[in-house]
N, C-alpha and C positions, 0 to 999 in steps of 0.2 A: 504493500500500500504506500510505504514511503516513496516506492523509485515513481509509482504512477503521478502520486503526487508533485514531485521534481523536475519530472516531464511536462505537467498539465495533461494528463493523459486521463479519460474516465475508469473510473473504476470498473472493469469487466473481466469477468472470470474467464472469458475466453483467451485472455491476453496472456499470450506465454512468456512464462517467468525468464526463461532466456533472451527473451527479445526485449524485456525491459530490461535487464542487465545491461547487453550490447548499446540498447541506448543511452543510459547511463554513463557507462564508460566511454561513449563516443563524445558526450559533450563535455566530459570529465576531462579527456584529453585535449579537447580540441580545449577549451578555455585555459588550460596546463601552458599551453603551445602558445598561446594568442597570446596570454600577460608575458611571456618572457617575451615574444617577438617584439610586441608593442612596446616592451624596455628598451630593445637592441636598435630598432627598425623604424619605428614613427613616430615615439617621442622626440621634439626637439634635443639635439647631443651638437653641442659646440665641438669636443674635444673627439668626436668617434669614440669613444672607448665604450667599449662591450660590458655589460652586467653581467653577463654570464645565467645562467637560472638551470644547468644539471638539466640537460631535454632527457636527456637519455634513462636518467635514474628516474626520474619523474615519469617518462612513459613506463617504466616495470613495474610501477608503483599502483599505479590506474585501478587495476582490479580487485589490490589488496586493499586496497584501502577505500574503496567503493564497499568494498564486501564490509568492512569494520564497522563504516559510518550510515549504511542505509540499510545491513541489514543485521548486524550482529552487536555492535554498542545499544546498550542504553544511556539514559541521563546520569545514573552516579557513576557510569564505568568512567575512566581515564587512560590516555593514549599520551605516548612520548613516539615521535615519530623521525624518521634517519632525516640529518638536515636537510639532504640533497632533494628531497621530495618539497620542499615550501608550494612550487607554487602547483600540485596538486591538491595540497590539505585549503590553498586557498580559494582555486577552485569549486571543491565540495563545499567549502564553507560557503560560498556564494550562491551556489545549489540548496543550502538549506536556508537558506534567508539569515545567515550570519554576517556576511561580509557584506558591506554596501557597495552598489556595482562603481562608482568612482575609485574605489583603490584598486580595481581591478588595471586602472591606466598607470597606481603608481608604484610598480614594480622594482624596488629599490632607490626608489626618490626618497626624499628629504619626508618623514614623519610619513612615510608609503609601508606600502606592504614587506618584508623583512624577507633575503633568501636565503632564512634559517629559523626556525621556526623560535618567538621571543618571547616571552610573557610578560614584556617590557615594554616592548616596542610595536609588536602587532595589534591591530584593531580588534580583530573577532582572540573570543578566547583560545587561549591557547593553554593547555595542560601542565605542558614541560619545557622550558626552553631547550635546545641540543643542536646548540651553534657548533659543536666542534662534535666529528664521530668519535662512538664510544660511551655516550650520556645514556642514551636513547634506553637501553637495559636496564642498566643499575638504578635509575632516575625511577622508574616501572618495580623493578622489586621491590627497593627499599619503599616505597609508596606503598606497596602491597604490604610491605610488614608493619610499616604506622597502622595502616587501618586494621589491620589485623591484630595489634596491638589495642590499640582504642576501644574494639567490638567488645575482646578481650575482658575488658578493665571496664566495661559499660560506659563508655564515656560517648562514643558514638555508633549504636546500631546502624551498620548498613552491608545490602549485599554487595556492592558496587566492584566491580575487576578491574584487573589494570593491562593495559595491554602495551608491548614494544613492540615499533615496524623498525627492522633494521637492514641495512645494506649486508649481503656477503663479505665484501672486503670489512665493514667494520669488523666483523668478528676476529682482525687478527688484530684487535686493542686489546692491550691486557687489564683495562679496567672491567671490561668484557667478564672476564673469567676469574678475576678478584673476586667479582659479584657471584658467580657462580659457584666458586668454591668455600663460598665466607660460611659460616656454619650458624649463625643466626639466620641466615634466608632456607635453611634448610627445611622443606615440607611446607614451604611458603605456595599455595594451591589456587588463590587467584589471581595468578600473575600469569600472562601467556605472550611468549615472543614470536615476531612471524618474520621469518628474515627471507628477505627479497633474492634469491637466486638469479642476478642478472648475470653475473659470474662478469662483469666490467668493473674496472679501477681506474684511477689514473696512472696507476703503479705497474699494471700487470692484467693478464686476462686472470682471471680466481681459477685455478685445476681443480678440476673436479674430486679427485685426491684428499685436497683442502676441507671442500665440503666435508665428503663423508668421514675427515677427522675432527669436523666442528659435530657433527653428530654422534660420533663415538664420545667424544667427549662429554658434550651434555647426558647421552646414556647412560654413563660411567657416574656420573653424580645426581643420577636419582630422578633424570627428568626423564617425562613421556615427550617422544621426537614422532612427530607424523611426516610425512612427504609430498608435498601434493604439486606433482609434478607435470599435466597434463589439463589442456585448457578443455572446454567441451570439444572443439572442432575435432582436435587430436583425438579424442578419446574414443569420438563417435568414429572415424577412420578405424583406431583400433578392433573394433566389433565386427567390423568388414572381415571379408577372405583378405586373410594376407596381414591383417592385421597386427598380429602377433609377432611377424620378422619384421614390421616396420617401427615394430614397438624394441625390438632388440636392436636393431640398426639405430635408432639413435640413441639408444643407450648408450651403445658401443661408440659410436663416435666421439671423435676429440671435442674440444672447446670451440681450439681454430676454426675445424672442419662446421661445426653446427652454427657459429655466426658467419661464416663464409655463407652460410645455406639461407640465411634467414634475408639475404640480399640479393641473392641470386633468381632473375627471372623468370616467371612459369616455364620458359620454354627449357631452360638450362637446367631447371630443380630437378625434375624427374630424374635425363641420364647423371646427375650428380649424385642421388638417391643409390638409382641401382651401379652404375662403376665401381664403388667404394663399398657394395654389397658382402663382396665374395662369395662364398658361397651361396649366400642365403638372396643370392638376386633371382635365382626362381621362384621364391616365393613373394616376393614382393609384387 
């Protein structure tokens, strides 16, 4: 009901819940894109110099945090979110009638919209500031163990959860894993991290390697690790003949090899698919 609402869409049972998603996230991004552009591109700039606004981390960011804020937060929950995302959280915010549409033009202006999330300096609320990676978690537990502390001691009843969006690469801060290992946040239960697998840095593409020892490790100290690795489109392919080696072919592939893929043109996608098959290109 929230996403039909966002759209101006009537409320109709007929309406599939995937199609209001994609529209969501279509205007989700498109306004992500527009305020950075509008910073770079057509506000008045004496000097050229670029604001910059992270497109990239902000388009990976689109669905997770669509999913957080229109169908899975509530009012007492709270979000600490990776800085590079701002101008998607600003975005949604403007989708829910938080943000007023003038700061939508001021994109790192003077008393404008902030490209890092501030509790200082942003207009609509913001939960946690996490100007610098690395906050974004620890900000999120320890939050969870106040209130959990508080319910505790009767001081403040409420169910409310805490949530951390965070970058792949942040996970190599070691404030990251202080937090994880401190033994006061141990059996801390509503707190849930969702880290964005864009597997880009500025540093380095993230190997895959990395990943599955950022998830050994959280295993190793007691947390539930889910994976959700596959959009509908994908998934429904999977179901198909064939399915299943297309589901192992990009497993199997590299980093390189699968952003190579994600830019390459219909007409080149396929023999780029099955070439780097081997064996398994008669089933695809």
């Amino acid at each position: 009901e929230v996403h039909r609402k966002v759209l101006g869409l009537a409320i109709d049972s007929a309406i599939n819940i995937n199609q209001i998603r994609a529209s969501v996230h279509s205007r989700v991004l498109w306004l992500a894109t527009a305020i950075v552009n509008h910073a770079n591109n057509v506000r008045p700039n004496s000097d050229g110099t670029k604001v910059g606004g992270h497109q990239s981390s902000s388009a990976s960011s689109v669905a997770i945090l669509s999913a957080l804020f229109f169908e899975t937060m509530k009012s007492d929950d709270r979000i600490a979110i990776k800085p590079h995302a701002s101008p998607v959280f600003h975005a949604i915010q403007y989708l829910l009638g938080e943000l007023d549409e003038s700061y939508l033009e001021r994109f790192r202006a003077y008393r404008g919209l902030q490209a890092y999330p501030s509790r200082t300096k942003d207009p609509e609320i913001v939960d946690f500031s996490t100007g610098s990676v690395g906050l974004a978690g620890p900000a999120a537990l320890f939050g969870a163990l106040t209130r959990d502390y508080l319910e505790t001691h009767s001081l403040e009843p409420t169910s409310g959860r805490f949530f951390a969006h965070l970058g792949d690469a942040e996970m190599d801060e070691g404030s990251m894993w202080e937090a994880v290992i401190e033994p006061a946040l141990n059996g801390i239960d509503r707190c849930t991290w969702v880290v964005d697998v864009n597997r880009q840095s500025l540093d380095r593409v993230v190997p895959g390697i990395r990943v599955r020892q950022f998830m050994d490790m959280l295993t190793a100290n007691d947390w539930t690790v889910f994976t959700a690795k596959y959009g509908d489109r994908l998934t429904e392919l999977m179901h198909r003949p064939g399915g299943e080696a297309l589901r192992r072919r990009i497993d199997d592939m590299s980093n390189e090899e699968y952003q190579g893929l994600l830019v390459s043109d219909h007409g080149k996608l396929k023999g780029r698919l099955l070439n780097g098959a081997g064996k398994g290109r008669s089933d695809l």
